[in-house]
N, C-alpha and C positions, 0 to 999 in steps of 0.2 A: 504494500500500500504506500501510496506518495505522503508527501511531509504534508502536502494541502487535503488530503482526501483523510489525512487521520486527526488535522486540526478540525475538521467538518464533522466529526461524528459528535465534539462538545460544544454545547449550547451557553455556557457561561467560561468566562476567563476572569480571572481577578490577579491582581497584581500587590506584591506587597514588601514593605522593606520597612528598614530601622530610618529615623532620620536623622541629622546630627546628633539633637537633642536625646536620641535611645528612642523615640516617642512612634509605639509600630505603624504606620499607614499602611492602608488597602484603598482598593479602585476597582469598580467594574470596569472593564475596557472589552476591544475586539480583538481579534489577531488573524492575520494572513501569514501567506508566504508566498513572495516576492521576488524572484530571481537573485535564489538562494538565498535569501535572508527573513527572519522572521521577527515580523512587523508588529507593536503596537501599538495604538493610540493612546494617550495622555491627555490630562485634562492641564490647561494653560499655566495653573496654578502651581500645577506642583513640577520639583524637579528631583527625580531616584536619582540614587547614589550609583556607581559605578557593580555592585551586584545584586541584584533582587533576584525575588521568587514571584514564578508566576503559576498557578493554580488551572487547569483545563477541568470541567466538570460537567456530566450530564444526568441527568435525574428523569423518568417519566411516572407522574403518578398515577394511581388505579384508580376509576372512576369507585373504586366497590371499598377503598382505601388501600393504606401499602403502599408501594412503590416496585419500577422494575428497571428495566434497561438502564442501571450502574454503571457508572466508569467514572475515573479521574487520571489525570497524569500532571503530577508535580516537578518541576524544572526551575533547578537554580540555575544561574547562571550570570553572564556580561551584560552590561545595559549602556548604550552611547543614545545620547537623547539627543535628536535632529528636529530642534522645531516643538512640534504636538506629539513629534512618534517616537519611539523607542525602538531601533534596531537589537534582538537580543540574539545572542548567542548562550545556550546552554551546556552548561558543562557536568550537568548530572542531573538523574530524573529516576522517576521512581511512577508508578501508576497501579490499577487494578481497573477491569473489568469483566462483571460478571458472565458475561457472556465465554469467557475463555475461561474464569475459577471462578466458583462457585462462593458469596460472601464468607461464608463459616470456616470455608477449607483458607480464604485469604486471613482472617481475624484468628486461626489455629498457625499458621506459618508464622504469624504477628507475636505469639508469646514469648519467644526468647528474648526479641528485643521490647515487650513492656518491663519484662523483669527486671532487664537490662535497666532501663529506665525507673523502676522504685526500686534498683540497688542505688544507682548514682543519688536520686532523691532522698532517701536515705541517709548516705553521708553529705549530703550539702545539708541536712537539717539536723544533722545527731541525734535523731533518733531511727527506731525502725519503722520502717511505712510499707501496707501489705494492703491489698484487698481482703474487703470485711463483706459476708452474710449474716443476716440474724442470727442467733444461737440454733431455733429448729431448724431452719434453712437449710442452714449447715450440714445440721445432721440426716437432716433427712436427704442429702446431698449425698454425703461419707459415707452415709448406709445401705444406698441405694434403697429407699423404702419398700418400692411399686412393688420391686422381686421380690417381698415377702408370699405370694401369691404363690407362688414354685415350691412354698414351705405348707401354708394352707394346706393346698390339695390332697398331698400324701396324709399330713397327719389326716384330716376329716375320712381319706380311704380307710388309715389303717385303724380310726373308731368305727367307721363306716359296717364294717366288717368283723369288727367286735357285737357293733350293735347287731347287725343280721347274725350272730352265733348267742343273741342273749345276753350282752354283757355293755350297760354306758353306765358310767359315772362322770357327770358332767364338771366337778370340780380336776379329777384327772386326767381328763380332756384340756381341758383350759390351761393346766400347769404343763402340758405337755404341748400344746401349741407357744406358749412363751417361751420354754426353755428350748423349745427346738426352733424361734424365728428367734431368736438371742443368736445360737452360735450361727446362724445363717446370716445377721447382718454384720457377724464378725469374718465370718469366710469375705464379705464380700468386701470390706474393710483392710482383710489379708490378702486378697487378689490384686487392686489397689496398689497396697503399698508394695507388692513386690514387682507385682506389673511397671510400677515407677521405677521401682531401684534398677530392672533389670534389662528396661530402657524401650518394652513395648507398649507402654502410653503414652511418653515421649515422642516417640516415631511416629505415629500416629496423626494423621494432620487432617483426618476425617472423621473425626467419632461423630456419633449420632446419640439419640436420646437413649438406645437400646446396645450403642457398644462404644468401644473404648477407652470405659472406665467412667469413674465420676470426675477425672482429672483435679479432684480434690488438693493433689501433692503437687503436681503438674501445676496449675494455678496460683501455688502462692498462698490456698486458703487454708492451710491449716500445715504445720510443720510434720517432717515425719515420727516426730515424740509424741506430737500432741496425738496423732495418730494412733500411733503403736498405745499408748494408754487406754483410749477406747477398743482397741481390739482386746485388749487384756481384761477388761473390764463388761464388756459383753462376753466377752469368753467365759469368765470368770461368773457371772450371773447364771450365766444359760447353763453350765454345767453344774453349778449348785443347786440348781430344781434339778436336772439330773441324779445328781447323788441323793438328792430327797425321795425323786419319785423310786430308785436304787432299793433305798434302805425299806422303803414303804412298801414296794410293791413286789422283789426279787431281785437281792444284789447281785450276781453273776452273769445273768442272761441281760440285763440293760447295761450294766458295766460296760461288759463287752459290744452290743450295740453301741452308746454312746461313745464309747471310745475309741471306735472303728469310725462313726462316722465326726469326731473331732478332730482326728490323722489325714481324715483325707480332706478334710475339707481345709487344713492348714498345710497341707505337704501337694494341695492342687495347684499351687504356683511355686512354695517358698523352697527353698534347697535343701538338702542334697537331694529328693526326689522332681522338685517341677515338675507333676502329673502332666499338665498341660502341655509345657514345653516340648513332651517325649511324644505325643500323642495319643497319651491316656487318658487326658481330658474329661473328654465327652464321657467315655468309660466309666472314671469316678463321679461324674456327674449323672450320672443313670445311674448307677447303685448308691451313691448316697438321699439322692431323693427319690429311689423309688424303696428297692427292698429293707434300707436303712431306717428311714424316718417311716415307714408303713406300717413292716415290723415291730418297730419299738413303741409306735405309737398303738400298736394293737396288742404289746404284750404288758403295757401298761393298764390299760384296761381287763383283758383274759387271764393275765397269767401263765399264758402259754403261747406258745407261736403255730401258726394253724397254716394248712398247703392254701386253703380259700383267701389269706392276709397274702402270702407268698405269689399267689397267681395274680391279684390285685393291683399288684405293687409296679407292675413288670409294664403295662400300658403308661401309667404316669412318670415311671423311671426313663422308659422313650421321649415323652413326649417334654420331660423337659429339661433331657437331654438336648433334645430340637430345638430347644431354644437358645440354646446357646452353642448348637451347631451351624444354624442361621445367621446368628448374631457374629458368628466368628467370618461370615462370607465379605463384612464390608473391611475387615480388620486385617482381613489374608495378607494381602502384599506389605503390610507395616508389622506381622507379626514374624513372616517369614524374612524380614530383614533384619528383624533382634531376636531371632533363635527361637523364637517360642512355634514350633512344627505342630501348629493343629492339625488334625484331618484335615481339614479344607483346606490346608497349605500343602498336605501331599499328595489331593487329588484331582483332574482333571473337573472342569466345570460340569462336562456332563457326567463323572461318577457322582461329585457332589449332592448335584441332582437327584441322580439316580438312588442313592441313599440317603435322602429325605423321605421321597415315595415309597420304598421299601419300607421304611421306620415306621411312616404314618401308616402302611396298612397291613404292619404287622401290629400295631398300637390295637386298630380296629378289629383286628384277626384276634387275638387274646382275650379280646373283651366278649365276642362272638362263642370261643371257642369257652371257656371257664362257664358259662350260660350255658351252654351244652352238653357240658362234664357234669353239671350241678354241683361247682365250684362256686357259684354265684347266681343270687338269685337274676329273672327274665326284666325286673324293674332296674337291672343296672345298664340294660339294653338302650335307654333312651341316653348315653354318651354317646351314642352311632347318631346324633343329630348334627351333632359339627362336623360330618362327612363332609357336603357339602360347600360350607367354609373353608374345609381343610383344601377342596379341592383347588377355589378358587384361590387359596393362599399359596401354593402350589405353583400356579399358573404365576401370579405375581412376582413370587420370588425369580422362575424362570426368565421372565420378562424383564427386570431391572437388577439383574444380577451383576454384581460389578459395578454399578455406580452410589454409593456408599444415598446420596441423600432420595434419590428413587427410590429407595428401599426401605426409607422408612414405615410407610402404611405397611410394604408385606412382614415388618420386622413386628408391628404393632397387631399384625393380622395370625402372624406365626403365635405370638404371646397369646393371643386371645385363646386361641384352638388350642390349647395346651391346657390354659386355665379351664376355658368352659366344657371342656371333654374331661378334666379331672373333678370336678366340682359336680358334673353329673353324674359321675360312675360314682362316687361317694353318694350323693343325693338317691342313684338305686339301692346302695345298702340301706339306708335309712329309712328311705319310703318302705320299703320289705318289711323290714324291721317294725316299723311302724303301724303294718298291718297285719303283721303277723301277731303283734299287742293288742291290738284294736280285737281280733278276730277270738283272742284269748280272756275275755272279759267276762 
């Protein structure tokens, strides 16, 4: 593109400089170019100093509100004033337009140097200066809250499933959903801070609302002590109703559950194992949210561990696996540059593919087939309603695969179908359950 055909794409120019006095001026003007030189107009009054800065910018806004078609290009440079015009020569420029990056991927390339900027502001004021969120903000930032949802499901199966065998107590439900979304927002607190240290959220110059991390440590907003504290401290909560519901309910058989699924949930990224890094990931991610928390939450109620918990377990351990086998699709090429080798970093776009579809209708094939066995009652059947869903999420991911912010709805569409297909298979234990009480009166 020509020097004149790329001043023509911006609609404003503004001009601006220090004047003697330090005192900053700015000016709307125009700008050409002119048989090789680039031209602006000056108001009478004023006369720039020998280097200014000139501003190119264009903005279209949406009748519906928003804005679209972004761009700027900023240019220091020489300034010889002839008269009203300003001949400029530039001697360095910088720009963004959305049309070639995307705002968010430009404002993520931009962190190193804000940091940059409240380090130096920092020592010119002697004190420390950081970005600040509210206190819950925050946390519900650090904790990633939304995903507590991927904790729900299993527990509510594995009472689900107590309950269709005879057996709820609604108070060790309750302490076994706390203490099991405790170490869950600590996992994800430990994914985080290791994912920072070990340089796959840094890399990262795309994340979206469903991956690459809460860039909590990334950003500034919270130190890695203050961090590591709350992971010790949800850790620490979450496994002491553990040990309570332990002592109360069967110390050996939860022991060991909780303690298998505390290992992995801190050895899924941290070292010397990095689950994640190896390609074990997804793996420990489907057994600690399916058989893990199902189990325990079903042997806290029974007393015992039943094949009906075990078969249960096995559809919602897939399916939120999926979620974070999805989620790892916009992450690929920045996780496979800092060593962390997901699946998806070591397979081809159509295996990828191909072992979503497999997953999801082996998810649906298990729920089908346990109903068949009389493994589970025929009311746990209405999970086979987010087929449909499933399908068209499917179809979306295939379709925007690879471009990290296209794939937010199928990222938000992947989530849903994990949650509303585990929330219902729970919901058929209970309804059963409930009529099978109903029927016993």
């Amino acid at each position: 593109m020509s020097i004149a055909a790329e001043i023509e794409k911006y609609s404003d120019v503004v001009v601006s400089y220090l004047d003697r006095d330090g005192y900053p001026i700015s000016f709307s003007t125009t700008m050409r170019y002119s048989e090789g030189k680039l031209i602006l107009e000056k108001p009478p009054y004023l006369n720039p100093p020998k280097k200014i800065t000139v501003l190119l910018n264009h903005i279209t806004p949406l009748p519906t509100g928003g804005y679209t078609d972004r761009r700027y290009l900023m240019m220091k440079g020489e300034a010889l004033t002839e008269g009203n015009t300003i001949i400029f020569k530039p001697f360095k420029q910088y720009g963004w337009d959305e049309k070639t990056k995307p705002f968010f991927q430009y404002c993520e390339e931009r962190v190193p140097q804000a940091k940059s900027y409240v380090t130096r502001l920092s020592k010119a004021l002697g004190r420390q200066v950081k970005p600040r969120l509210p206190t819950l903000q925050l946390l519900f930032r650090a904790t990633r809250f939304p995903f507590l949802t991927a904790t729900a499901a299993p527990v509510l199966i594995g009472v689900g499933t107590a309950a269709y065998l005879g057996y709820f107590d609604p108070l060790l439900f309750i302490l076994t959903l706390v203490g099991a979304s405790l170490i869950h927002l600590a996992l994800n607190m430990t994914n985080d801070y290791y994912d920072t240290k070990l340089g796959a959220d840094p890399a990262n110059i795309t994340p979206t609302p469903f991956s690459g991390g809460s860039r909590i440590l990334h950003y500034g907003l919270m130190t890695p002590k203050q961090l590591l504290s709350l992971i010790v401290l949800f850790y620490g909560v979450g496994i002491a109703i553990g040990l309570y519901l332990a002592f109360l309910r069967g110390l050996i058989p939860i022991l060991a559950v909780m303690t298998t699924g505390v290992l992995i949930s801190i050895f899924y990224t941290a070292p010397p194992l990095k689950l994640a890094y190896r390609g074990l990931g997804e793996l420990a991610v489907g057994i600690g949210f399916g058989p893990i928390i199902v189990l325990g939450s079903h042997y806290v109620q029974t007393q015992f561990f039943s094949l009906e918990a075990l078969v249960a377990s096995i559809p919602i351990g897939i399916l939120i696996m999926l979620i974070l086998y999805v989620n790892e699709i916009p992450d690929a090429p920045y996780d496979k540059a800092a060593g962390k080798l997901t699946l998806v970093t070591r397979l081809s776009r159509e295996n990828v593919l191909k072992g979503y579809k497999l997953s999801l209708a082996a998810t649906y094939a298990v729920i089908v087939a346990a109903v068949a066995l009389r493994l589970a009652p025929p009311t746990t059947l209405i999970a086979l309603a987010t087929i449909p869903k499933a399908i068209s999420t499917v179809r979306n991911v295939a379709q925007t695969y690879g471009n990290p912010y296209l794939m937010i709805p199928a990222l938000a569409s992947n989530i849903n179908v994990a949650t509303l297909t585990g929330l219902l298979h729970a919901a058929g234990f209970f309804l059963w359950a409930l009529i099978s009480f109903t029927i016993n009166l």
